[in-house]
SEMAR-261941 format. One line per 2 residues: number of its first residue (from 1); for each residue z, y negated, x of N, C-alpha, C. Coordinates in steps of 0.001 Angstrom, whole numbers, plus 500000, padded with zeros to 6 digits. Layout:
BEGIN
NUM> Z/Y/X/Z/Y/X/Z/Y/X  ...
% end
This chain:
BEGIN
1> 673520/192770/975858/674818/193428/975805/674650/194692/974958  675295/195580/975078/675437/197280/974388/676071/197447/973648
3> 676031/197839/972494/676452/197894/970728/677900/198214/971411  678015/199635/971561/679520/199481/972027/680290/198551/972447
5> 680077/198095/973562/681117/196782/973746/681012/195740/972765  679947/195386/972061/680010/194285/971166/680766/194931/970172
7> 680779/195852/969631/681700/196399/968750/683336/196396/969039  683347/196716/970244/684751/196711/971070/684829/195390/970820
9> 684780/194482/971384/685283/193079/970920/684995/192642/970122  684411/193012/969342/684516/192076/967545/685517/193322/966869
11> 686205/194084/967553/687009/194801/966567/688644/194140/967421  688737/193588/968624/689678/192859/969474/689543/191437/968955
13> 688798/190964/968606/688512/189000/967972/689460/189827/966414  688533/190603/965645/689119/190616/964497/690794/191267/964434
15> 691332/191693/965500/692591/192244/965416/693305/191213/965764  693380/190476/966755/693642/189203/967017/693775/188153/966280
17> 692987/187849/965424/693037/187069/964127/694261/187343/963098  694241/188930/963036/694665/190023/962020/696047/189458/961941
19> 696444/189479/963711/697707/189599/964008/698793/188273/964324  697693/186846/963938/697929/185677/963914/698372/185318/962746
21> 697293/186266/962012/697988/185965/959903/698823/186574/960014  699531/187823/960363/700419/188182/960138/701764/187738/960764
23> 701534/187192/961961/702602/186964/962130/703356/185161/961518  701840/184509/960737/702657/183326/960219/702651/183594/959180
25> 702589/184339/958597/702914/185063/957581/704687/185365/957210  704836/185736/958448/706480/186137/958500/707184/184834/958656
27> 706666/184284/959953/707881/183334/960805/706696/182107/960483  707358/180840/960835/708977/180661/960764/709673/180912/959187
29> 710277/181018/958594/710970/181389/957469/710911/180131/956752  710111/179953/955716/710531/178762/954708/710911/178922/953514
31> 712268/177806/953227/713288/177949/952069/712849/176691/951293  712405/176692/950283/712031/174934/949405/713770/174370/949426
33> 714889/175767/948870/716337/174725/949285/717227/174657/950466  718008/173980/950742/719089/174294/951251/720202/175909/951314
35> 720928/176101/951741/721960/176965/951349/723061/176331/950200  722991/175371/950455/724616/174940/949200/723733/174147/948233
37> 722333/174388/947985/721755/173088/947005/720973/173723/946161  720666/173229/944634/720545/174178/943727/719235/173003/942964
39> 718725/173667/942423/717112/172657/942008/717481/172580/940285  717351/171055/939813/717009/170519/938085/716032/170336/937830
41> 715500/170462/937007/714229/170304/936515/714307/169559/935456  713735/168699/935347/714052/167724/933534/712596/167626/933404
43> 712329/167990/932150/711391/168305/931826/711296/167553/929752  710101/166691/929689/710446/166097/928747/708772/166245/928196
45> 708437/165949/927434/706766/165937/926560/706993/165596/925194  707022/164245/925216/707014/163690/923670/706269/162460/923148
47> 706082/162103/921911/705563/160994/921757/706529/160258/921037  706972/158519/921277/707758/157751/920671/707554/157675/919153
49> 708198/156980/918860/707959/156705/916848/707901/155718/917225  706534/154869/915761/705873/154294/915908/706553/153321/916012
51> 706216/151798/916730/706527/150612/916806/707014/149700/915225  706036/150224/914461/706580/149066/912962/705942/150167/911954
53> 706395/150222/910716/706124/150883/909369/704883/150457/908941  703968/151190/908249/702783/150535/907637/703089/149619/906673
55> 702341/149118/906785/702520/147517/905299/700794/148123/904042  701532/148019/903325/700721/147808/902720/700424/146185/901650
57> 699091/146342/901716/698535/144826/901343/698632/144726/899841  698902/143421/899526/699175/142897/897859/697270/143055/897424
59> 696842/142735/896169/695252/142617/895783/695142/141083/896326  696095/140195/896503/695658/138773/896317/695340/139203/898596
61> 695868/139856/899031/695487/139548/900442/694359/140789/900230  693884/141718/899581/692803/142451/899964/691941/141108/899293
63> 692116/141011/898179/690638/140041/898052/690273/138802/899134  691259/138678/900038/690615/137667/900781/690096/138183/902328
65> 690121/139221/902135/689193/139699/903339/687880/140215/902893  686838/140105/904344/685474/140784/903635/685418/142455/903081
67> 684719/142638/902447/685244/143873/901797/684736/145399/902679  684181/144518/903602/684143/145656/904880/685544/146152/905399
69> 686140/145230/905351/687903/145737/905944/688660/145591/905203  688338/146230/903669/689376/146276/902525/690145/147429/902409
71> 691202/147835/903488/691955/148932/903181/693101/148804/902591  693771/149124/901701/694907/148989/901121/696182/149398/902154
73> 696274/150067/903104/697280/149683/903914/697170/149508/905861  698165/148921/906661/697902/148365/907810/698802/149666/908685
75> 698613/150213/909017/699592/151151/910065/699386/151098/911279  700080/150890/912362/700059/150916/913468/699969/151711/914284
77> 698826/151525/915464/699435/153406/916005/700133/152994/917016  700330/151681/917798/701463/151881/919130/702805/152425/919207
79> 702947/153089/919809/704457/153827/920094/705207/153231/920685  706187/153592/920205/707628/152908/921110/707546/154108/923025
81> 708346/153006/923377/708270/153410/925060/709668/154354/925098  709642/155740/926105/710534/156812/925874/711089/156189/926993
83> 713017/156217/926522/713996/156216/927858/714596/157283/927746  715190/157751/929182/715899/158633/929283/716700/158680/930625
85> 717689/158907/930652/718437/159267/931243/719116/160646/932298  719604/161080/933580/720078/161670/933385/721421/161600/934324
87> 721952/162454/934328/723511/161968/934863/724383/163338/935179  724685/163727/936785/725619/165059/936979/726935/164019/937563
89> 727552/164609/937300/729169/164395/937324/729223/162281/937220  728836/161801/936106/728814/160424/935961/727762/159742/937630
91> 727133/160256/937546/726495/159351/938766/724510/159619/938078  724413/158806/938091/722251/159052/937963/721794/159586/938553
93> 721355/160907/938737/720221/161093/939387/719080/160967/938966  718224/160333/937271/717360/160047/937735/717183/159425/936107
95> 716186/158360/936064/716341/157221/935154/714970/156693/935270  714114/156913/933766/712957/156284/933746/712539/155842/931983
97> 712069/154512/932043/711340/154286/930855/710039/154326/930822  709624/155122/930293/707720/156032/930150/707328/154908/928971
99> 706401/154000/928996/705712/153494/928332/704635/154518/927833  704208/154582/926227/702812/155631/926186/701917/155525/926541
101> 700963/156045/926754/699785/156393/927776/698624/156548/926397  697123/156315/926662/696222/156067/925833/695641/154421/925610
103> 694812/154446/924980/693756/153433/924772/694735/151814/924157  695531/152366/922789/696161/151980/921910/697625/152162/922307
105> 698118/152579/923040/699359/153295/923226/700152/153509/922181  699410/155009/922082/699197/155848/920638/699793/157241/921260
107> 699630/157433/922570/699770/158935/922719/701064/159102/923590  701538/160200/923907/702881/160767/924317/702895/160746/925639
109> 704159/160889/926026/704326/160968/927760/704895/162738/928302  703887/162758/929870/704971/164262/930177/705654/163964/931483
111> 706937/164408/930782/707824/164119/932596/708084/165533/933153  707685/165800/934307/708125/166820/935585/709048/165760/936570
113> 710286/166718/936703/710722/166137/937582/711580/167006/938205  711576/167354/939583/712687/168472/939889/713413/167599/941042
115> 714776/167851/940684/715770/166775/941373/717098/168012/942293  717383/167671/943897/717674/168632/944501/719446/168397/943967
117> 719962/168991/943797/721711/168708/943492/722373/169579/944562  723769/169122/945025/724447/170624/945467/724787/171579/944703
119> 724980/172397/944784/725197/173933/944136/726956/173083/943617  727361/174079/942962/728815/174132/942544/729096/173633/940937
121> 730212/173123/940046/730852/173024/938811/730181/171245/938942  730099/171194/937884/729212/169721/937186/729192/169584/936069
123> 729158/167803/935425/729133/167533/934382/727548/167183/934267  726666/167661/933031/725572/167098/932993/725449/166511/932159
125> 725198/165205/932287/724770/164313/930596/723103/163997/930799  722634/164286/929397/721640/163709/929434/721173/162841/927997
127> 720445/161577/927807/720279/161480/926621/718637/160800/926683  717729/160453/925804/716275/160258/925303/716891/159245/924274
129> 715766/158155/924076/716140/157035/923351/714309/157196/922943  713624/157578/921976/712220/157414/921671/712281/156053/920381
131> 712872/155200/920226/712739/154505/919098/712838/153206/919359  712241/151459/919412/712418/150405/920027/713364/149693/919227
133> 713504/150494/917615/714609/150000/916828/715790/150341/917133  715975/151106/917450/717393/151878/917622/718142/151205/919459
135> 719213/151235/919325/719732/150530/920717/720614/151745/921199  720520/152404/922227/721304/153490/922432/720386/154416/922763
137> 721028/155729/923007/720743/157022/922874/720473/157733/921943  719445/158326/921069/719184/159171/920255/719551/160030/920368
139> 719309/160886/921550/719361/162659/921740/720287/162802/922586  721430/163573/922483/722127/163372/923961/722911/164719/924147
141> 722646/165188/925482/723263/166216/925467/724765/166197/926877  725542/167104/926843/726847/166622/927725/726930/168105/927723
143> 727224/168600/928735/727566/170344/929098/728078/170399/930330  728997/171417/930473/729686/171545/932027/728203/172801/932660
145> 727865/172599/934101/727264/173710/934372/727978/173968/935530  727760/175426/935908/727709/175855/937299/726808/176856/937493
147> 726610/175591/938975/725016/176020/939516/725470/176809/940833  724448/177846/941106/724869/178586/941870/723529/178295/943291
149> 724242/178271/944176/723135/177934/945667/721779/178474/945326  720812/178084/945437/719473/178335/945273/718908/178539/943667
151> 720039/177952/942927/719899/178326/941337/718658/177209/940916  717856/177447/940134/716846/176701/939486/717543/176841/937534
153> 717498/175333/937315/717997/175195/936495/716888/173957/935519  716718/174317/933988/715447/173543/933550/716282/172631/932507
155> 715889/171996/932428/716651/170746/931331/715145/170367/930201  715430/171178/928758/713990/170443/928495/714493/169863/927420
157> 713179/168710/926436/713959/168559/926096/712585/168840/924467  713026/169076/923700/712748/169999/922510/712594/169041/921222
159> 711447/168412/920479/711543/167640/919478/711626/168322/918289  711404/169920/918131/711458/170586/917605/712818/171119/917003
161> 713921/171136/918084/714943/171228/917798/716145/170087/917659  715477/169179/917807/715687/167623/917903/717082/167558/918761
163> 716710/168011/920346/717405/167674/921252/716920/168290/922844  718395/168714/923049/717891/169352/924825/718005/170798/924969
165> 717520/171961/925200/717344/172848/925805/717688/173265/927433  718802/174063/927573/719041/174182/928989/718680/175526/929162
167> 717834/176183/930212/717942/177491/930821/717412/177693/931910
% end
């Protein structure tokens, strides 16, 4: 075959190709929402408080251990298991207790979660319970929002500020 024509059609294969990316490129049109539905995000990264207080040992119980494991106090590292809640206009959309994660269950949990809502005026409650002593809600937050169609909205929640963060 003669350079020219092989050139001619590998410049027709490659336009052809060209014009396959481009056109799924355009069409069909994809939307991750709806028109009337607006995206939450709850977003959480914490570690529980600890399960029990350190003890520390009297001399009459250190002397009766071998003196290889004579530490003067016992601390625990297991964590309490994180609940949380969340709730638009009194109804759940979404509800999980995160046990900690690690060897010892010593270390913290991360929640992603993006939950689809309709767009429009809403009550949002949310509350975090990190403590196995405590019965209830620790952290709790309650705010009116309005979400607007295709609005992305983040719910985090902040140990730093010892609560929830909305933006």
């Amino acid at each position: 075959m003669n350079k020219p024509l092989r050139y001619l059609l590998q410049a027709f294969n490659f336009s052809m190709f060209m014009a396959l990316v481009w056109y799924f490129s355009l069409y069909p049109a994809y939307h991750q929402l709806e028109e009337d539905q607006a995206m939450i995000t709850f977003t959480v990264s914490h570690a529980g408080k600890h399960i029990r207080e350190c003890v520390k040992f009297s001399q009459e119980e250190l002397l009766k251990l071998p003196p290889n494991m004579r530490k003067p106090m016992d601390c625990p590292r297991e964590r309490s298991p994180i609940s949380m809640e969340l709730k638009l206009d009194d109804e759940v959309i979404y509800s999980k207790v995160a046990p900690p994660h690690g060897l010892y269950s010593d270390q913290g949990i991360d929640i992603y979660q993006n939950i689809r809502v309709p767009a429009g005026k809403h009550r949002l409650t949310a509350w975090l319970n990190d403590d196995v002593k405590v019965e209830g809600p620790i952290y709790k937050l309650s705010q009116d929002v309005t979400l607007k169609p295709e609005q992305h909205l983040v719910i985090e929640f902040k140990p730093a500020i010892s609560g929830f963060d909305v933006h």
